[in-house]
N, C-alpha and C positions, 0 to 999 in steps of 0.2 A: 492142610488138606482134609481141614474136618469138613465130612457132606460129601468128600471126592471132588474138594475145587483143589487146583493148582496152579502158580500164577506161571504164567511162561511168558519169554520175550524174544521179538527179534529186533536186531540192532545189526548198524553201519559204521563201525569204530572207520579214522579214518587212517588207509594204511599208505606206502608207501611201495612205488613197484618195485618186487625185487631185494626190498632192506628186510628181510627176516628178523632183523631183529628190532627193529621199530616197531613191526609189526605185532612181536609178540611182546612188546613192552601195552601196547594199544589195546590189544585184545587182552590183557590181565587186568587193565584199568576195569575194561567193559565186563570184566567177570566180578570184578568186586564191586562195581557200581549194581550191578542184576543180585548179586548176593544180598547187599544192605537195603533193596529192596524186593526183601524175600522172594525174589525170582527161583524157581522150583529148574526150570529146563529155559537156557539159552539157544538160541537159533545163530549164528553169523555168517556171513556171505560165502559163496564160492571161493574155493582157491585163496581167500583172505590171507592165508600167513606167505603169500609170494606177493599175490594180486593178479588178478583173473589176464590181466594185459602182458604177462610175462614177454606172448609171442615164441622164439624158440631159444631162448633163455630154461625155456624147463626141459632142455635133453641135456642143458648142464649138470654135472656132478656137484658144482658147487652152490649152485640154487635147489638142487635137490637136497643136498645134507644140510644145508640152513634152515631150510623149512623143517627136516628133522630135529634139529636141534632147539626151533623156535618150539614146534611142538612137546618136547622134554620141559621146556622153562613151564611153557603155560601147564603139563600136567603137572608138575611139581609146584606150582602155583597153587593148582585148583588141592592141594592137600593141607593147605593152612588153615589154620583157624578162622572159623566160621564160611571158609570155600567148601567144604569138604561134600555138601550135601545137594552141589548144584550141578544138573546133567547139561555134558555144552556141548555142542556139534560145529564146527569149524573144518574151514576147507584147505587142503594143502595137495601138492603132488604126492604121489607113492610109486616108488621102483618096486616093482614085485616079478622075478626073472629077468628078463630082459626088455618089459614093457613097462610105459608110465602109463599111469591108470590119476583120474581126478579122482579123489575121494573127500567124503565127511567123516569125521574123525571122533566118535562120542568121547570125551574124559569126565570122568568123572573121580575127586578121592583121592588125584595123586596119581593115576594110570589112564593109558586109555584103554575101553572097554573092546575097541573094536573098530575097525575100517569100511565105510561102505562106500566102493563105487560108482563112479557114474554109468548109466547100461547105455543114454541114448546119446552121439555125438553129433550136435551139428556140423554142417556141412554146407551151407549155403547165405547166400546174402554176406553179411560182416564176419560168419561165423566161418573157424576153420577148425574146431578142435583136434577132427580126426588127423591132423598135421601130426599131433605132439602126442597125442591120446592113445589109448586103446579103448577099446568098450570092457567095462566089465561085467556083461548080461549075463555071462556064461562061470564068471570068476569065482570060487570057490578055495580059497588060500591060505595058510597064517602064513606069519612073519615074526621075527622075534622083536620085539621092541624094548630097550631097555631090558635086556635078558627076561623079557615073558614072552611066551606063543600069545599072538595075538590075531582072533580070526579077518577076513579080509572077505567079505560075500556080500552081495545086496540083500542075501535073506538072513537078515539079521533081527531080531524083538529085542530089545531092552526093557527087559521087564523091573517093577519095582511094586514086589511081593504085599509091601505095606501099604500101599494105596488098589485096594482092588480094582481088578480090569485095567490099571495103566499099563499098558503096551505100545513102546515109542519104536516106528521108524524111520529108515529116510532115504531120500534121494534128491538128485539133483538136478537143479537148472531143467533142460530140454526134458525131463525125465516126464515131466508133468504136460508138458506139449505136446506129444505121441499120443498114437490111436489108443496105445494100452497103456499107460503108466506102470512103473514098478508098485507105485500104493495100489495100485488095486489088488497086486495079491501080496502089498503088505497086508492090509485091511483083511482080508479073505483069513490070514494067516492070524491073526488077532488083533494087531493094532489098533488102536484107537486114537492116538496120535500119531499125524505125520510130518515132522521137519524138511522142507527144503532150502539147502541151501544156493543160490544162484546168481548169476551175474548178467542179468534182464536189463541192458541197455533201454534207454528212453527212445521211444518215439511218437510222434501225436498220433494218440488213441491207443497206445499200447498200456497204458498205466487201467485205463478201463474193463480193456479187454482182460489183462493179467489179474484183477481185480474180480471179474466174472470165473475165470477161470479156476483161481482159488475156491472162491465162496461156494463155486460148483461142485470141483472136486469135493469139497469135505462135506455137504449136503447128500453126495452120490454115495460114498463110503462110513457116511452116517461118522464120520471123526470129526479130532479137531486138525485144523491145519495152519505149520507155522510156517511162513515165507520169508527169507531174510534176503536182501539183494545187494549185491554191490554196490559203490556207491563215489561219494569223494576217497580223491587221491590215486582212483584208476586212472591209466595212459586214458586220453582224448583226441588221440590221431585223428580216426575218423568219426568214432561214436564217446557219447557219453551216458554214466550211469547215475543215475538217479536216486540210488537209495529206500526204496520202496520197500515197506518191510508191512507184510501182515498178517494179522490172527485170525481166522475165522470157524466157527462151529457149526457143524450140522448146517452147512448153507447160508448162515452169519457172518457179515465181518462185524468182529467184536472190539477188533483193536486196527488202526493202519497209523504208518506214517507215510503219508504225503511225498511222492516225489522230490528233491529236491528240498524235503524238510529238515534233515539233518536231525531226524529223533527216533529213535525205538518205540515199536510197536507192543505194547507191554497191557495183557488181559489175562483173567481167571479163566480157566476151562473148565466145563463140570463132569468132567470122567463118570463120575456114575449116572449122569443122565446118559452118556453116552452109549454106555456100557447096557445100560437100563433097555434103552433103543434096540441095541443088535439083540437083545435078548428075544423081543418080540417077532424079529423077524428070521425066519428060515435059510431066507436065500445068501447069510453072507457064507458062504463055504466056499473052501479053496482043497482038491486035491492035492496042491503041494505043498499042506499046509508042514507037514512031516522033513521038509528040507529045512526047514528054518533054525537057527541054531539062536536062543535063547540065552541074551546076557545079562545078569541080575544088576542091579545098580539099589541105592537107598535115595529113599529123600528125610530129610527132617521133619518131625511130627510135630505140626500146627497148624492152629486155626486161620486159613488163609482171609486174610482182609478183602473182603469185596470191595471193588469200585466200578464194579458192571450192572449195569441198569436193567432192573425186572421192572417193568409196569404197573401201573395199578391194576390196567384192565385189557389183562393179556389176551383178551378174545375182540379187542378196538383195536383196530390200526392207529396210531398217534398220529399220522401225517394226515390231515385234511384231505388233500386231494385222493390217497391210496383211499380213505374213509369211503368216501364218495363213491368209488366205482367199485368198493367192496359192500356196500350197502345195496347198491342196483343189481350185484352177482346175485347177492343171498336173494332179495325179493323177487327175482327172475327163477332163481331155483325154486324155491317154496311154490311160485306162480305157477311156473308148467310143472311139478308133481302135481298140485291139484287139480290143473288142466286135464290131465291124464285121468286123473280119478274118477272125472266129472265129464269124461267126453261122450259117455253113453247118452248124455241126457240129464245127468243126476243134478240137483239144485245145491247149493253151498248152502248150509242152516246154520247159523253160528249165534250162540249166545252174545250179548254185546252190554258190556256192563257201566264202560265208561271209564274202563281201565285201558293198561299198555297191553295186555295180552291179548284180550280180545279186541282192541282196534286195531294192532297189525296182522290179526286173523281174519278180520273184514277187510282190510287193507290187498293182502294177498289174495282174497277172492275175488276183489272186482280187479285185479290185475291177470287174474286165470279168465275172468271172465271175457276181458279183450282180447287177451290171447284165443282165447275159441271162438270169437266172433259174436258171442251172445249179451243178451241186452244186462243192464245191470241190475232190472227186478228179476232177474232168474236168482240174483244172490236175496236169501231170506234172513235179513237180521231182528235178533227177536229178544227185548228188553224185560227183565222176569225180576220186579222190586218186589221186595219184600220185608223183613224184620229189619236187615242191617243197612240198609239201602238210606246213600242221603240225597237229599235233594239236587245238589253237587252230580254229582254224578248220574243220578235217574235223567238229573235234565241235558248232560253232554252228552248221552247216548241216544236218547232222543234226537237232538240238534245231528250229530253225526251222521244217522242215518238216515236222516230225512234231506242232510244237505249229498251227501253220498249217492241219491239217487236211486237205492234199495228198495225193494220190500220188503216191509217191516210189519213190527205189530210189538207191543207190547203186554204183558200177561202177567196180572197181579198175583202173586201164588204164596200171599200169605196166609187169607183164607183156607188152602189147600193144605197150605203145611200146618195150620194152628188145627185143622182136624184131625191128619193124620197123626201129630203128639197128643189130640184128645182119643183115638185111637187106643193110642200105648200107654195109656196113663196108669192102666197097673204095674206098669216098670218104668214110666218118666214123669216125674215130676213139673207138670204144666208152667210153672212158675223158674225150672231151672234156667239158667243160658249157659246153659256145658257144652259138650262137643256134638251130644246130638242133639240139640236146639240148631250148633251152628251145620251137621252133615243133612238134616232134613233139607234143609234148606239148598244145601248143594244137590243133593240126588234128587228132591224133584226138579229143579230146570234142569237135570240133563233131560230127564222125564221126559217133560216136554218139550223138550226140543227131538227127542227120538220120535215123538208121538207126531211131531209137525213134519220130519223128514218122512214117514212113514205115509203121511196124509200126501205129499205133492210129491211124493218120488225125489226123495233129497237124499243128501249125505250131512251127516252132523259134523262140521268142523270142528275139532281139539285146538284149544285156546292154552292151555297150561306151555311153560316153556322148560328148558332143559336144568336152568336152575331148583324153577318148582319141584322135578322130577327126579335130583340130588337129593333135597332135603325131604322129600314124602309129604310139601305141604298142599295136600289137593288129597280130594274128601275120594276116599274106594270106592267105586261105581257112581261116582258124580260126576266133577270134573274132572277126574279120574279116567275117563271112558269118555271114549267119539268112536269117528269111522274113522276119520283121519288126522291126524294130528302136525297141525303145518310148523308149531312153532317148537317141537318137541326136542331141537337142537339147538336153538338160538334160546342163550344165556340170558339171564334180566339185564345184565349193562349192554348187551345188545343190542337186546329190542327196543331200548330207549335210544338208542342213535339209528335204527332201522325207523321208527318213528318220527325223528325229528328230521329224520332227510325225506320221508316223505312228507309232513310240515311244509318244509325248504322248497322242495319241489313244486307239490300240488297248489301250494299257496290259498287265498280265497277265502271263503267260510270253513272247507273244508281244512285248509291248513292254519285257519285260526283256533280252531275245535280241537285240533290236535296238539297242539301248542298247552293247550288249556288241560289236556288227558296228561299231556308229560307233568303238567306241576300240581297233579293230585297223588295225595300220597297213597303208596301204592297199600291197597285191602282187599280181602277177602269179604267183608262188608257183610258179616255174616252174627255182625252185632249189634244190635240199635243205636244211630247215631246218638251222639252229647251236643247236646244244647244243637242239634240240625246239623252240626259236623260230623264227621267219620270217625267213630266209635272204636275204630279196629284197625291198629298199625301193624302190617305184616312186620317190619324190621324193627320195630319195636318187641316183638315177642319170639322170633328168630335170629335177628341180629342183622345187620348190613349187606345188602346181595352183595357188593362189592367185595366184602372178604371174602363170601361166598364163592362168588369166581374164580378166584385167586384160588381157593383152595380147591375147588373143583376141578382147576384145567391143571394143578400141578400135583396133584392128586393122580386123575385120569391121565392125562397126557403121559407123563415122563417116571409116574410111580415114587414121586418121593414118600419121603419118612415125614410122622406129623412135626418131630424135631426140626428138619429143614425147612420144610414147609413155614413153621413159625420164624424162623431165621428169616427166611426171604420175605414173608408178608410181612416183618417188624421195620424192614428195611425199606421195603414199600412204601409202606401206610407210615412211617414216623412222624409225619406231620400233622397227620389226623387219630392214631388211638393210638396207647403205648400196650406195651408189650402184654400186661396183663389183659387187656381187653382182645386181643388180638388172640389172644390162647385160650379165654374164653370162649368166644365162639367157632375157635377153632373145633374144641372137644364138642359144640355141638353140633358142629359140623360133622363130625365120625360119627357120632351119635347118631343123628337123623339119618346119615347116609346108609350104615349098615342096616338102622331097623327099619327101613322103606322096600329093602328091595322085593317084599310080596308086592307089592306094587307095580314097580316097573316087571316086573317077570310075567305080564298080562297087560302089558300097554298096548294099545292100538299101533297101526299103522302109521310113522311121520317120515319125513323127510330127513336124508342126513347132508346137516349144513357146513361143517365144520371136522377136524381131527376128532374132536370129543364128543364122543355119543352115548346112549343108554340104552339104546334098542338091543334090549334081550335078543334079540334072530342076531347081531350079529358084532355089537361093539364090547357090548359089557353082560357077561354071565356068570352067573352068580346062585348059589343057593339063596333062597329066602331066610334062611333060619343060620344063616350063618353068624362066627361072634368076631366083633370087632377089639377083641382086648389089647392085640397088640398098638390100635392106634390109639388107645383109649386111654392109655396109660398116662 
């Protein structure tokens, strides 16, 4: 559980109707199978230690004390060696007064920790619980079990001290079906995981629906959610159960088994993202948080084994098709904010270098530009070589704009800049190429490019992107500075698949040009080419945007530690750097990010594309002068 992962499972031992004690022979296999693979918290189906098909076999005395007694074996079970650390929830009947009540049963160590109810009974179609049932919405009880008081309430936490923020709890079946569920004022109350246990009959379309329904719930209540269903071995009179059993987080399924699969659903949670999340937000509060009665449980302290997939480039969709229409979202949004910006009249001005940033900043204007109706020379792209500048690229921006249909112009400002360091020559040495050789050179074309927007009533488009704006690689008051900044949230592995779908799309010259932008290596160009090639590798002297992102969206997003962080990117990237390189430019990842923020705390105006943003007004604030030690370590 190092990092706050936990591995949890649900499973469909399979039982038999009514034999209590086969049952709980089945269900000790499946606790020691989830133990040997360090399973943390077991899920198992409804009513499993009778079997959900009783019928009214459960207002028997002696189907009720078998399931009693099945229940003693397995908690005395769950107290052997190497059980002892694994939280289970299973289902059986409970006599509590003179009502039978469905309950989930937490054991844990050799005891159980506590009884929770089912609140919501169906009542219709196959379903007849309220026959045999009572509801336990209202129930608030102990019992003795095994000579201990044990409570009996749906408002139950199972809390486990050792693992921060785990808070397990549960309900059942129908529970999850209703206009309110019990988890939402589990959730409210603090959980962060929620177990059900239940007995969801198959029907075509139901496996889908139950499926959505999960991944909902626990997206809504910001938890995780574990779904264990019934399955072989249930009565098949009229209906049969399928066995469906799934994990899902925050709106993820992370883990399922299949209908009719005959396998447990078995995935890592990561508690402290979760935890991380409700921190951020205000609104998870529950008035009755104060009814809930708190039962402490342990888990064993280890490193849990990941076998759940982080991405390379967790700001790309992996699926093709999802790619495709997430690629058209973003450039339709970027397109109409600058529509908006630009509806007075104002001209799109954008520098155009012959890189990815600024061709999907030309890109996204003459896409604002259709959108308002106006011709495509209203957009001004304007090509500004100079010292670093190679051929390569002078000549694809060129090509670009002219196959684009723009108005253009290009303006040589080496001349301008080679005066203005003869200029400063009593504090810069004419013959250096240090940093201000390479920011001269960025603050005039913003220069003039403010000077060109000023002449025809334009607006300077912001070409730098959301990565650039992490790391502080962009010159103060050069590229530094526009009016509005379109790409100021989309990430550099982004804009490289936002570019090669319009490629894809637009096809032609124009998508052969583009084509030709993606496989130049990405520069600042702010050094005189070698031998007429590109002088100046941005990820040669920052390090790989790719881990960059990685660290930026799990950084920003979910607040991890730079410790995790490198766990998960080592696990990532294995194929392409090992670990020391990976922690490498992890630390200069903190590094650049903390001493940038004078920067972004005066960035213009952009677009927010995505969860992860920078916009000082309202994603990310920050003193300037702040010290990064604890990630630096």
């Amino acid at each position: 559980m190092k990092h706050g992962f936990i591995k949890v499972a649900a499973c469909t031992p399979k039982i038999k109707v009514a034999d209590c004690l086969h049952n709980a022979e089945v269900i000790k296999q499946a606790i020691t199978d989830a133990a040997k693979n360090n399973v943390d918290l077991l899920a198992l189906p409804e009513l499993c230690l009778t079997g959900y098909t009783c019928g009214d076999l459960f207002y028997h005395g002696v189907l009720q004390r078998g399931a009693l007694d099945a229940l003693r074996q397995i908690a005395k079970h769950t107290g052997g060696r190497g059980l002892d650390k694994i939280l289970v929830f299973l289902g059986l009947p409970l006599v509590v007064g003179d009502k039978i009540y469905n309950v989930a049963a937490a054991v844990q160590g050799g005891r159980v920790l506590g009884f929770v109810p089912k609140s919501y009974l169906p009542n219709y179609n196959e379903f007849y619980d309220k026959r045999q049932f009572a509801s336990g919405k209202n129930l608030s009880a102990t019992v003795v079990f095994d000579g201990i008081e044990t409570p009996v309430s749906t408002k139950l936490l199972f809390e486990c001290a050792a693992v921060g923020g785990l808070k397990v709890a549960a309900e059942i079946c129908e529970d999850l079906w209703v206009m309110s569920p019990p988890s939402i004022e589990h959730a409210g109350a603090g959980a962060v995981v929620i177990v059900n246990l239940s007995a969801s009959n198959e029907l075509v379309g139901k496996a889908e629906y139950r499926r959505a329904l999960v991944s909902g719930q626990s997206a809504r209540l910001l938890c995780a959610y574990v779904y264990a269903s019934a399955g072989d071995g249930e009565a098949v009179t009229d209906v049969v159960f399928g066995g469906h059993n799934i994990v899902a987080e925050n709106g993820r399924v992370i883990a399922e088994a299949k209908p009719f699969s005959r396998l447990a659903a078995v995935g890592e949670i990561d508690v402290s993202m979760l935890s991380s999340e409700r921190v951020k937000f205000s609104n998870y509060e529950y008035d009755g948080a104060a009814e809930y009665r708190t039962v402490f449980f342990e888990l064993k302290q280890k490193q849990t084994e990941l076998t759940r997939d982080y991405p390379k480039y967790p700001f790309v969709p992996s699926d093709g098709g999802e790619l495709s229409s997430r690629a058209e979202l973003i450039l339709d949004m970027q397109a109409h904010a600058l529509a908006k910006k630009t509806e007075s009249g104002l001209k799109p001005v954008i520098g155009v270098s012959g890189g990815l940033d600024s061709t999907l900043a030309l890109l996204v204007a003459l896409r604002a530009a259709e959108l308002s109706g106006r011709p495509k020379t209203d957009v001004i792209g304007v090509t500004m070589p100079c010292f670093g500048t190679s051929g390569r690229t002078y000549e694809s921006a060129l090509a670009l704009l002219k196959a684009a249909g723009v108005d253009y112009a290009s303006v040589d400002i080496s001349h301008t800049v080679a005066s203005h360091l003869n200029d400063i020559k009593k504090y810069h040495d004419a013959e250096a190429r240090d940093i201000t050789y390479e920011n001269a050179q960025a603050r005039e074309r913003t220069r003039v490019l403010m000077d060109i927007a000023n002449s025809v009533g334009g607006l300077v488009v912001g070409t730098g992107d959301l990565s650039e704006s992490a790391l502080g690689w962009c010159t103060y008051n050069g590229d530094h500075m526009s009016m509005y900044a379109v790409n100021s949230s989309v990430p550099k592995t982004l804009v490289k698949y936002l570019v090669a779908y319009e490629a894809a799309r637009i096809k032609g010259e124009v998508g052969k040009i583009l084509l030709d932008v993606l496989n130049t290596p990405i520069s600042p160009e702010l050094l005189p080419p070698k031998d007429g090639e590109i002088g100046q590798k941005t990820e040669d002297i920052i390090g790989p945007y790719e881990l960059h992102d990685f660290f930026l969206y799990y950084f920003m997003r979910f607040g991890f530690s730079r410790e995790k962080i490198l766990r998960l990117a080592s696990r990532a990237f294995k194929e392409d750097y090992d670990a020391q390189t990976v922690d490498k430019w992890l630390g200069v990842f903190f590094k650049r990010f903390f001493n940038s923020q004078f920067k972004r705390n005066c960035f213009p105006d952009g677009v927010k594309i995505g969860a992860v943003s920078l916009s000082p007004r309202g994603d990310w604030r920050m003193p300037s002068d702040v010290g990064g030690a604890l990630w630096l370590l």
